[in-house]
N, C-alpha and C positions, 0 to 999 in steps of 0.2 A: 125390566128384565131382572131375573132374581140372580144377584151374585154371589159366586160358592169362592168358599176357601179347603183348601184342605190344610190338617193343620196334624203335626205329627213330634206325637208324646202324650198322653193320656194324663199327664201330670194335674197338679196342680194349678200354673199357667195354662197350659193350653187346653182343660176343661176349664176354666173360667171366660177365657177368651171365645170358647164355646159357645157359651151360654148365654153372655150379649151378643157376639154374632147372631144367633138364630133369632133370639129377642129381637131385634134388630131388622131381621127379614131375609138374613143370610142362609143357603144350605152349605152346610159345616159336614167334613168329615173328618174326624180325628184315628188316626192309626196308631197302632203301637205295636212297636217289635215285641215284646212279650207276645206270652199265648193267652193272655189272660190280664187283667187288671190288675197293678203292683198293688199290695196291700199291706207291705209290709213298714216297716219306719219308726223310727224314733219321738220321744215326745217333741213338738213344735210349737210356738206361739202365734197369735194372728194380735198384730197392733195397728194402732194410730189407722191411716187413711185404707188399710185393709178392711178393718173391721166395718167401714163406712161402705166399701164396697160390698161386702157381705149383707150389710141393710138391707141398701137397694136391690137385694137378690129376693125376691118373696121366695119361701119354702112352697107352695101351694101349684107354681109354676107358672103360666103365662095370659093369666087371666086379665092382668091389665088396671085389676083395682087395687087400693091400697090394703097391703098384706098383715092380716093377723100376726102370719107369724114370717120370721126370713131365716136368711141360713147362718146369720150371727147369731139368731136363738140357737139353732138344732147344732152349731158347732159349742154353744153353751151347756147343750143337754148331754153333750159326750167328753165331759170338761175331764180330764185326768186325775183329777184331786188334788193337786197340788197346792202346796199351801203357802211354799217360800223358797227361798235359798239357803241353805242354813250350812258355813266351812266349818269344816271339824280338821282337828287333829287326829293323830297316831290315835290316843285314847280313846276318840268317839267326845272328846270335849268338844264345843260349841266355841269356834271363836268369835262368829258375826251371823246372825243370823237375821234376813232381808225379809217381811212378809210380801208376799202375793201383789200386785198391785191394784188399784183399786179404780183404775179410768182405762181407754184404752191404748194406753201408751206405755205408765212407769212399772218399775220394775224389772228385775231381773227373771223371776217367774212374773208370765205377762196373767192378766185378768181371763185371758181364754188362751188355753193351755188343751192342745186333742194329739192324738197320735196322728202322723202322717196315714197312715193308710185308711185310718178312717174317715179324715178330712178327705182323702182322695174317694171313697166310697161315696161319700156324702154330696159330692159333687157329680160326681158319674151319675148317679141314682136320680139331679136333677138336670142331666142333661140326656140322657140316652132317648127318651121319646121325640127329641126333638133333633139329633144330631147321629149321625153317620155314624155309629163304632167299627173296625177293623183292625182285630188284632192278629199279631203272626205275622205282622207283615212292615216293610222299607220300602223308602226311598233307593232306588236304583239310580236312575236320572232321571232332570227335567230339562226341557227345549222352550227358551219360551220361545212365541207367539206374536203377531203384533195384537192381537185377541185375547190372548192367555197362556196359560203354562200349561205344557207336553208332559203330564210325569209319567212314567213307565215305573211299577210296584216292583218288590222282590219275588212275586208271583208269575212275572212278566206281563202281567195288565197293562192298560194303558189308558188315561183320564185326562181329560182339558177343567182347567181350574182356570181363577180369577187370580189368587193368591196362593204361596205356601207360607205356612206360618208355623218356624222351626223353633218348635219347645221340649225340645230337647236337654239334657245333662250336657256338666262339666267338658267331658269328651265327646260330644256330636259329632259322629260320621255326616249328617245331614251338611254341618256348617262347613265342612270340611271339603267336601263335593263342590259347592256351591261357590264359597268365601276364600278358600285354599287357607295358607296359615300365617292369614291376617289375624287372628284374636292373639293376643300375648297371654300369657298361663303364668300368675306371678306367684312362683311356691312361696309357703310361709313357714315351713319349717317346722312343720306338726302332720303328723299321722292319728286320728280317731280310730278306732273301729268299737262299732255298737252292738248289740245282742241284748238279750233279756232271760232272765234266770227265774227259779218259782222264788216268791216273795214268803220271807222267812221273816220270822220275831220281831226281829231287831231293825226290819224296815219298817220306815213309817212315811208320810205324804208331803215331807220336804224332798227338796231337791238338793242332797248331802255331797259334801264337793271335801274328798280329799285331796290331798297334796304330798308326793313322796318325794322325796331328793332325786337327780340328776334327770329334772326336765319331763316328770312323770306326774300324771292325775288319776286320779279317779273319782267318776261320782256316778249316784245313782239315784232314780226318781220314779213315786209311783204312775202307776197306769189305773185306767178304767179296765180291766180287762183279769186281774190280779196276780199279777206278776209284777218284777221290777226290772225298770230300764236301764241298763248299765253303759257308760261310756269309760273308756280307755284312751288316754290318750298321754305322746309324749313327744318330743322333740327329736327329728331327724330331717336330715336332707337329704337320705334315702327313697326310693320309690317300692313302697308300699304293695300298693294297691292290684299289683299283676299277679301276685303269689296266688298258688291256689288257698282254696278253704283250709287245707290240711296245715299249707307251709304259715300262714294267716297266722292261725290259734298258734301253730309252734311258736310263732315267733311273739306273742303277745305274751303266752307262757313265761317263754326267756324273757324279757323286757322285765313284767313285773314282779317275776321271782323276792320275794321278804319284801314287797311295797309297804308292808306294814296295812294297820286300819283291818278292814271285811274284805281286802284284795284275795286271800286263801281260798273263802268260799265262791266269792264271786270268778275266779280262773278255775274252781272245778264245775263248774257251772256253763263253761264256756265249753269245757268239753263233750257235753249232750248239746250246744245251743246249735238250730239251724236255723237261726236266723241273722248270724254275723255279716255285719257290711263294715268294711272299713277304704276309707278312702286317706289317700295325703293331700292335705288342705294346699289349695290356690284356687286366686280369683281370676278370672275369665275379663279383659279387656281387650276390646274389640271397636276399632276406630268409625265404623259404622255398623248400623244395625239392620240395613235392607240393601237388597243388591238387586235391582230390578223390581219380579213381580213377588221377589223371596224377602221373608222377614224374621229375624233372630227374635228371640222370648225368652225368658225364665234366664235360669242358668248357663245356656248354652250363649247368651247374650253380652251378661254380667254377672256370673256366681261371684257374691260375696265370701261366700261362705260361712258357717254355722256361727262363726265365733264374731258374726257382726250381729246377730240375732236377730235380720231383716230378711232372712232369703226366703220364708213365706211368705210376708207381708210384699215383699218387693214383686216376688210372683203372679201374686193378686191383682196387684193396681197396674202391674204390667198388663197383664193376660184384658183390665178393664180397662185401660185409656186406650192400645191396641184397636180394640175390638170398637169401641167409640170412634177411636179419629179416622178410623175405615170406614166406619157407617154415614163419617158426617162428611166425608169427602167425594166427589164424582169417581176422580183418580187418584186409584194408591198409590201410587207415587206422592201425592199431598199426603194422605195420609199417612203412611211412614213419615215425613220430614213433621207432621206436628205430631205424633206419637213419642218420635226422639226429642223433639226441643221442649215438649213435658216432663219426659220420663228419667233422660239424661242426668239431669242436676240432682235428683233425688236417688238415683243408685251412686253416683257419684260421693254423696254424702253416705251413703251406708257402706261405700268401698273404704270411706276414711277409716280406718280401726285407729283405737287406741293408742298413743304413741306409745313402742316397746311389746305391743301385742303380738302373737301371743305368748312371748318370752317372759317377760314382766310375772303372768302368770304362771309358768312353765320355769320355776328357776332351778340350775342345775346343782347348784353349790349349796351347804348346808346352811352357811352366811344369809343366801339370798332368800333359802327358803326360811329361815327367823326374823327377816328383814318384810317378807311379803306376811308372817304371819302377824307382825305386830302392827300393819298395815290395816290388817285386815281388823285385828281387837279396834283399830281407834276409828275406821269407818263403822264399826258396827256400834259403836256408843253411843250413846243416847243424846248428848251434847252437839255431835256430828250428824246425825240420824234429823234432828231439830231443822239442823243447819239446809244440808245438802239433798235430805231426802234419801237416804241412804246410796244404792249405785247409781251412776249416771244410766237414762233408759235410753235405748236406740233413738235415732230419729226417724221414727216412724211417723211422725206425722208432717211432715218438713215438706207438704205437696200442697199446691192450690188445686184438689183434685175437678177435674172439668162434671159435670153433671150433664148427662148424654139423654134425659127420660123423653125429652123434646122428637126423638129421634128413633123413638116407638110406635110402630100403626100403629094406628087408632082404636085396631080392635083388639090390639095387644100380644095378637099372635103369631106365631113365626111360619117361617116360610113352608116350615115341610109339614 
């Protein structure tokens, strides 16, 4: 008998988790509250045991035989240009500057570098003929079953499932119905907010990281697309993120008023931008990850958050061990408990940040910001550079990722 999940968030994770499900033999249906597929997002990197999962994805679809080509190339062929990391000063001087890396792991710019909404297209695009889309539409409630899960839609439908599998964001209504408020929300004392401005002169295909006194950055990076991607960001233990659009920009406005550097253009720039998203960073810790026939994913799970540089990568190999230790189990219930005792220790290590992150970076005092600069001149040196490899890279690869292909019909194709 053919077991279905429904799976809700069109993201990242749960089109991944998609795409082995069906592979797999599974009927998937993924929902999303939008009206439409988010395509919007900032630039992201795919590393270490992500990228491996991408491999095993052939581009071609569900054929069965070893693939020409996979969706590690096609996320190669919408690579953003980027070419490194390179701090500058007030003047636009260069204090360190990090190239691109070169495996897929080092680096601060990783070797595959794509914008979130095209990553997310790219994935939609190979899963749709094979998986349920429904957008416009929630989670209401679910009942379960001794059979299955009762979910009733925000449309007032009503559906029997095998599983739900909640890949959802930071704030998930989903997990909240379900889990109530068991996940712990650890702020860290930074607000982002992103947008993208038209790409002027003086931008070029590094990823320019300035620093202004009292707990303020700015940097910006090219796109495929040609414009440039801007991030703002500074220290507060304020809540962000409820303001509307309008109060948003005011307030980014006042913040970086004389930040010094390309900040001038770059904040009237924000004034035409519609594409601002700003969130206040915390990571998502949550003492389990399945409550029944229900399953946490992505972010709504464990957001690291940006500044670990693993919440695509973690996505990925989530959405594919997930989607594995389900296929390879009779009952999910097993498969959740070997999904988490996989997947556990390796977000665990991407939740470590930096000790002093992201303060360290973020210093408010003019001392600390000449203390971080000259920091940054002796990691950037050649001598250090020899030594260390210039920044330390995430642990993206820090998984014994399980290999599920054993776990494919035969004829390689999926259920629907």
């Amino acid at each position: 008998m053919t077991r279905t999940a429904l799976i809700t968030g069109a993201g990242i994770a749960g089109e991944v988790a998609a795409w082995w499900l069906a592979r797999f033999g599974w009927r998937c249906t993924v929902i999303e509250r939008s009206s439409e597929l988010r395509t919007q997002g900032q630039n992201i990197d795919v590393r270490g045991a992500a990228r491996e999962v991408l491999r095993r994805m052939p581009s071609g679809g569900f054929d069965g035989r070893t693939p020409a080509r996979t969706v590690d190339d096609e996320v190669g062929d919408r690579s953003t240009g980027e070419v490194g990391t390179r701090f500058v000063d007030g003047d636009d001087t260069p204090l360190a500057e990090f190239p691109a890396g070169e495996s897929d792991t080092d680096g601060a710019t990783a070797e595959r570098e794509i914008l979130r909404g095209q990553l997310a297209e790219l994935l939609f695009e190979r899963t749709r003929g094979d998986v349920d889309h429904r957008f416009g539409l929630t989670v209401l409630r679910c009942e379960e079953a001794p059979d299955g899960l009762d979910v009733t839609f925000s449309d007032g439908s009503s559906e029997r499932f095998d599983v739900l599998l909640v890949a959802e964001g930071v704030g998930s209504t989903t997990r909240r119905r379900v889990f109530g408020d068991t996940a712990e929300r650890r702020a860290l004392g930074l607000t982002m907010g992103y947008y993208s401005v038209a790409r002027a002169p003086e931008d070029d295909d590094w990823w320019n990281w300035y620093n202004a006194p009292d707990g303020r950055s700015v940097t910006t990076r090219p796109d495929n697309v040609g414009r440039t991607r801007v991030t703002l960001s500074f220290r507060s233990d304020d809540r962000h993120d409820e303001l509307s659009r309008d109060e948003q920009k005011l307030m980014l406005r006042d913040r970086f008023a004389g930040a010094g550097w390309r900040t001038e253009r770059l904040l009237a720039g924000l004034d035409v931008a519609d594409d601002l998203y700003l969130e206040d960073l915390g990571q998502i810790v949550s003492p389990t990850w399945s409550s029944g026939r229900v399953a946490l994913l992505g972010d709504a799970a464990w957001c690291a958050t940006p500044v670990s540089g693993m919440g695509t990568s973690l996505a990925i190999v989530g959405g594919y061990v997930l989607a594995g230790e389900l296929a390879a189990h009779v009952h999910h219930r097993d498969g959740f408990a070997g999904y988490e005792r996989i997947l556990r220790p390796y977000v665990e290590q991407a939740q470590k940040l930096p000790p002093g992150t992201p303060q360290v970076v973020h210093p408010r005092s003019a001392i600390g910001l000449g203390v971080l600069r000259t920091a940054l001149r002796v990691a950037g040196s050649a001598p250090v550079k020899a030594v260390s490899g210039g920044l330390i890279s995430p642990p993206a690869d820090k998984i014994d990722l399980p290999d599920y292909a054993h776990l494919i019909p035969v004829d390689g194709n999926s259920a629907r």
